[in-house]
C-alpha positions in Angstrom: -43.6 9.3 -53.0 -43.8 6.7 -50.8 -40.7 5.0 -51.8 -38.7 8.4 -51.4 -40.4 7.7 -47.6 -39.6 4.3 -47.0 -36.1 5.2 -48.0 -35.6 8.3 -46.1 -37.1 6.1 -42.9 -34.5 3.3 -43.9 -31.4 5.9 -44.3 -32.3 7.1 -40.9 -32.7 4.1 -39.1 -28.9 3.6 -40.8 -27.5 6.7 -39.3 -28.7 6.1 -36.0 -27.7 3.0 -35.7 -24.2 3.8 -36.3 -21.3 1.0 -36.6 -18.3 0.0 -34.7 -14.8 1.1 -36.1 -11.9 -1.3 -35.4 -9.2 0.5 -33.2 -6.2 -0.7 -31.1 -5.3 1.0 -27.7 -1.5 -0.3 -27.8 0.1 2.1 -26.2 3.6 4.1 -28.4 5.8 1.4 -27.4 8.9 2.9 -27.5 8.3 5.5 -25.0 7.6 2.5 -22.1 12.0 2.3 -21.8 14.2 1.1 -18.5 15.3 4.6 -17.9 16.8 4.4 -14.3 15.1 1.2 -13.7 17.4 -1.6 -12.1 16.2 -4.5 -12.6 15.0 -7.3 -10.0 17.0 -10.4 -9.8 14.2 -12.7 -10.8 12.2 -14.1 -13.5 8.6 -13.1 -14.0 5.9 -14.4 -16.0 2.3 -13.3 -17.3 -1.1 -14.7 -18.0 -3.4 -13.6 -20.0 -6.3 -16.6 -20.6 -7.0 -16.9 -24.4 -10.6 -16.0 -24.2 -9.3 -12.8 -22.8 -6.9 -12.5 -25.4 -9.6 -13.1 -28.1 -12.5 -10.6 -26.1 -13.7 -7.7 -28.5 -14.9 -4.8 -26.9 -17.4 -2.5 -28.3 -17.8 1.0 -26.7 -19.2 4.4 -27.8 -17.2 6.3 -30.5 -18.9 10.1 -32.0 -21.8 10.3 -33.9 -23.5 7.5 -32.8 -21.4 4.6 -34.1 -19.2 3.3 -31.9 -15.2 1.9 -31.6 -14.4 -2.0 -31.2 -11.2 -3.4 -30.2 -9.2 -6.3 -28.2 -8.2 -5.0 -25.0 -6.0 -7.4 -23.6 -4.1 -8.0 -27.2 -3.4 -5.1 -27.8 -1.9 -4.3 -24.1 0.2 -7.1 -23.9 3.0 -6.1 -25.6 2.9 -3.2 -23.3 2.6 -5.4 -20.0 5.4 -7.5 -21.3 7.9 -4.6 -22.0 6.9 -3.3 -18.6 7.8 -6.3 -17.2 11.2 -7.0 -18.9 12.1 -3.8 -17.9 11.7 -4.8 -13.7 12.7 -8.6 -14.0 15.6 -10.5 -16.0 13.4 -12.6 -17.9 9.4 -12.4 -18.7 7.8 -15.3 -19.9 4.2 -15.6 -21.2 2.4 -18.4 -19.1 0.2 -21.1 -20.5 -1.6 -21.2 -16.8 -0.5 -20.0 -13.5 -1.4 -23.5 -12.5 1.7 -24.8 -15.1 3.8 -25.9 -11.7 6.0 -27.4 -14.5 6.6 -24.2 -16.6 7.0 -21.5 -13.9 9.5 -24.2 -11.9 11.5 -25.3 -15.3 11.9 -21.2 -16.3 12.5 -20.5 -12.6 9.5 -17.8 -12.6 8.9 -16.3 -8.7 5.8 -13.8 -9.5 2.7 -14.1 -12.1 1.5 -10.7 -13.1 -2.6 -11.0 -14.0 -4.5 -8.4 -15.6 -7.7 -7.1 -15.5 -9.1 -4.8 -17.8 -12.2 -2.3 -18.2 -12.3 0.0 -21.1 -14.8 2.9 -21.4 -14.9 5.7 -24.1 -16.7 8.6 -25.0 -16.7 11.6 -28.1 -17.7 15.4 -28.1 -17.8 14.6 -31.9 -21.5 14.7 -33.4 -20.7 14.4 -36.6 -17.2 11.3 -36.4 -16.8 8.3 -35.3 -14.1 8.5 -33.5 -13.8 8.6 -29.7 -12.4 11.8 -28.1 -12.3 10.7 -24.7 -10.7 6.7 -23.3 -10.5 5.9 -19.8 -8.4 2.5 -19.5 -8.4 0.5 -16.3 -5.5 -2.1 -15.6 -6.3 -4.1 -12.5 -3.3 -6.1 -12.1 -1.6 -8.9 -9.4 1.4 -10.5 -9.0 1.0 -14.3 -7.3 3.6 -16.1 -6.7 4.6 -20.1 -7.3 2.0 -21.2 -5.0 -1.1 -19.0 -6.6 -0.9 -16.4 -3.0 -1.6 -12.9 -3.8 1.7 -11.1 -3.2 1.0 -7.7 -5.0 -2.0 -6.1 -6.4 -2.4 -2.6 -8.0 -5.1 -0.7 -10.1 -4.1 2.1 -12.6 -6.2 3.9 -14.6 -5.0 5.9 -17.6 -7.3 8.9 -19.3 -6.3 9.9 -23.4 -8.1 12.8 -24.9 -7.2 13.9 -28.2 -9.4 16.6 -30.1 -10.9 16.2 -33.6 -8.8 18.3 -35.2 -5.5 16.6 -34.1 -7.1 13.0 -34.9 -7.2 13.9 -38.6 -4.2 16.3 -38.3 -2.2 13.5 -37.5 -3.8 10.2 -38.9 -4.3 8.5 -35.6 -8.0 8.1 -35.3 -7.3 6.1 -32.2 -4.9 8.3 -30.7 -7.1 8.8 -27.1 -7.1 5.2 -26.9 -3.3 4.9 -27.0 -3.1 8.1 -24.5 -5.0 6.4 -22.0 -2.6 3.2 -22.6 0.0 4.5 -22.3 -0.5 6.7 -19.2 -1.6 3.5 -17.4 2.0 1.7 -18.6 4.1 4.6 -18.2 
């Protein structure tokens, strides 16, 4: 009897404890086009530093458990397609300090991001996250590191249960709120 105990207490320390399920939030790329978009006669360049790049996020998912991902890689494809659709040429920067670099590829701006991630589910009984709210913080310097352009977007994705499993995309409020913030 007391081992049926000790493993009931030990399943439902597991339950409540929950776990973090690997998502992306890159946003459906193909929908971020040039439209009507001319674009500016000048080269641009972004940095993202590679501790950003490597950051892991963990936020609450359903149930309990909760959703992990890497913000800024799995944006940057999405910065970088927004970007090559304004400027001729977009170049990732090793450091907006590179003088070198930006002067040798001609680059006038620096787009930096910042991003905060939050998430949320109505879902008792999944894991996944119902509700993502994605924040881009983002500024443009220019060759000598002054601020020349600053802006803060912040994209929500909802996506119900139902259409999650319906369609396969257990991370499809994640991409929602990416792609509102991008579009």
């Amino acid at each position: 009897m007391k081992k049926i105990a000790h493993l009931g207490y030990l399943l439902s320390v597991l339950v409540l404890a929950g776990c973090a399920h690997p998502i992306t939030i890159t946003p459906n790329l193909s929908t971020i086009d040039r439209k009507d978009v001319t674009p500016i006669e000048k080269n641009a360049g972004y940095f993202i530093s590679q501790s950003d790049r490597e950051k892991k996020v963990v936020t609450p998912g359903g149930g309990g458990d909760k959703v992990e991902y890497m913000p800024y890689r799995d944006i940057e494809a999405a910065l970088q397609k927004v970007l090559s659709n304004l400027f001729v040429r977009v170049y990732k920067v090793p450091s907006p300090g590179d003088t070198k670099f930006i002067a040798d590829n001609d680059i006038s701006f620096i787009f930096v991001p910042k991003v905060e991630t939050r998430s949320s589910s109505t879902g008792v009984m999944t894991w996944m996250a119902t509700d993502f709210t994605l924040v881009l913080d983002c500024k443009a310097i220019d060759r000598n590191g002054a601020v020349v352009w600053e802006q803060s977007i912040t994209g929500n994705g909802h996506a119900e249960f139902n259409e999650m499993m319906e369609t396969g995309d257990y991370q499809l409020s994640s991409r929602r709120a990416s792609e509102a913030v991008f579009l």
